[in-house]
N, C-alpha and C positions, 0 to 999 in steps of 0.2 A: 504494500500500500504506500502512496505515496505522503510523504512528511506533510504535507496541507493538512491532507485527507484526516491523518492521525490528528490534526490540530485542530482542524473545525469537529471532528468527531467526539475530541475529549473537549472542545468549548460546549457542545450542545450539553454531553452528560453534566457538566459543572452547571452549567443554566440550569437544566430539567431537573435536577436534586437538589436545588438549592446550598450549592454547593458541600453537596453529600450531607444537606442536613433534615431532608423531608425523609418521612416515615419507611418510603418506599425505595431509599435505599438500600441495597440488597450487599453479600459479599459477593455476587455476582456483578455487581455495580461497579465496588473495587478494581477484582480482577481485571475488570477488561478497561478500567481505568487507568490501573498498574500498567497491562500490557502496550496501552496509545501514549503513556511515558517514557518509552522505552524509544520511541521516535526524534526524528531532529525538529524540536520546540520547546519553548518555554512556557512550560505549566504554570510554574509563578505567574510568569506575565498573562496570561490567561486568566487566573485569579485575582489577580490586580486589577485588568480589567471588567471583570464581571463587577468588583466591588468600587471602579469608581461613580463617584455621580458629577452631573456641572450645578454651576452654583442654581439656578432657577429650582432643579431638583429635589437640590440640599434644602431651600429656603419653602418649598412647597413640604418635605418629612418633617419640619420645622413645625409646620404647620398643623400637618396628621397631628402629631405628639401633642400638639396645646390644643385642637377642636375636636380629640376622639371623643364620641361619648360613649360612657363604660356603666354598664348597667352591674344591677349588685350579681345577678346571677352570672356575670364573666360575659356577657355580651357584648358585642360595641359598634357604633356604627359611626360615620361621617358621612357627610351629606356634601360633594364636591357641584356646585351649581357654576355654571357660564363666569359669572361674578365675582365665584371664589379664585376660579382658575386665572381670568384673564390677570391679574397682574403680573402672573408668573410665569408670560406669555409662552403658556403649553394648554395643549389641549389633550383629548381624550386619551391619546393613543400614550400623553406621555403618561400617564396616571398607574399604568399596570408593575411602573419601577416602585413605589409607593404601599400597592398591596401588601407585601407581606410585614409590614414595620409594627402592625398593632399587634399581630401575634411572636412579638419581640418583650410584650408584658407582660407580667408574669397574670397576672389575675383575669385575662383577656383570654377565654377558651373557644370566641367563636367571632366574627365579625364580618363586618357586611361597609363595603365603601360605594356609596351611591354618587355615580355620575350621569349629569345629566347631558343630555344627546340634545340633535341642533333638533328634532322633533318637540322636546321639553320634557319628555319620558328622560325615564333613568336607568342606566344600566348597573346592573346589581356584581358587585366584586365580591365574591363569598368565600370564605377562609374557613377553617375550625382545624382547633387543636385536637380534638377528637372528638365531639358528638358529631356523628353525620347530618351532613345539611345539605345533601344533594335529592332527596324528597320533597323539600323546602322551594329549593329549587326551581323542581317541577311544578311545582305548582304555580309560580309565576313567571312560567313560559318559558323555562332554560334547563339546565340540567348539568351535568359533569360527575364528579367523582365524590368518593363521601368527605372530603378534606377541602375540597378545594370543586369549586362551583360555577354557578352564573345565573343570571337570571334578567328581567325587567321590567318593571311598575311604569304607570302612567305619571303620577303624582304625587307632593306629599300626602295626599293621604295613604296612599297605598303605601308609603315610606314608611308610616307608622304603623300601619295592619302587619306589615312585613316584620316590623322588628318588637310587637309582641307574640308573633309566632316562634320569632329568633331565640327570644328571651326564655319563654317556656320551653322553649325544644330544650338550651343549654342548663335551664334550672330540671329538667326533667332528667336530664343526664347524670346528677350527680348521685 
């Protein structure tokens, strides 16, 4: 195989595990991580880059961390609107670097980051430390895996229908 090959191949698995830190994975994950090592690249720098961010980024995680709101049962949500994004001039697509920073607290089992779309619906970013929330999900028109989801509501109200199902689901878990 060719040294590229090995490099974008061991980039994706570092992306897709978070770098080797989501549930799924494997010592099979490893191995064949070990083995795309073994090529001509820098793993470091790999890692360096998966972990850098630019400042808009930075200053939008900034943000997560002071607007999350954390329910007493370990649930959490943010609400990211047109309004909130525009000074940080990023839009939708940059929003998905952000996702996993809630479930970096500790008290925080389950969470949900509502972006809203140029229609004015919101698209539902759905996390969980481990209660499944991909039935959840489904139920407002998306679906995914039991960890990690998607979905989408019209409005805040459905914002808030959604996140006392969130809430019970995770106080139901423990």
């Amino acid at each position: 195989m060719p040294d590229n090959a090995a490099r974008v191949l061991y980039a994706g698995i570092v992306g897709d595990t978070g770098r080797f830190m989501y549930p799924a994975t494997s010592s099979h994950t490893f191995e064949v991580a070990s083995k795309l090592t073994g090529y001509n690249f820098s793993a470091a720098e790999i890692n360096q880059i998966e972990d850098e961010i630019d400042i808009p980024l930075a200053r939008l995680s900034a943000y997560v961390y002071s607007n999350l709101n954390i329910l007493d049962s370990g649930a959490a949500y943010l609400v990211l609107t047109d309004e909130v994004l525009e000074p940080f001039n990023l839009g939708d697509e940059s929003t998905s670097a952000i996702v996993p920073l809630p479930g970096r607290i500790a008290d925080v089992d389950a969470w949900a980051i509502f972006v809203q779309q140029k229609d004015g619906g919101f698209r539902i970013r759905l996390r969980s430390k481990g209660p499944a929330i991909n039935e959840l999900a489904k139920e407002y028109g998306g679906g995914g895996h039991e960890l990690a989801s998607g979905a989408v509501v019209e409005n805040t109200e459905q914002i808030n229908e959604f996140m006392k199902k969130l809430d019970t689901l995770v106080s139901e878990s423990k």
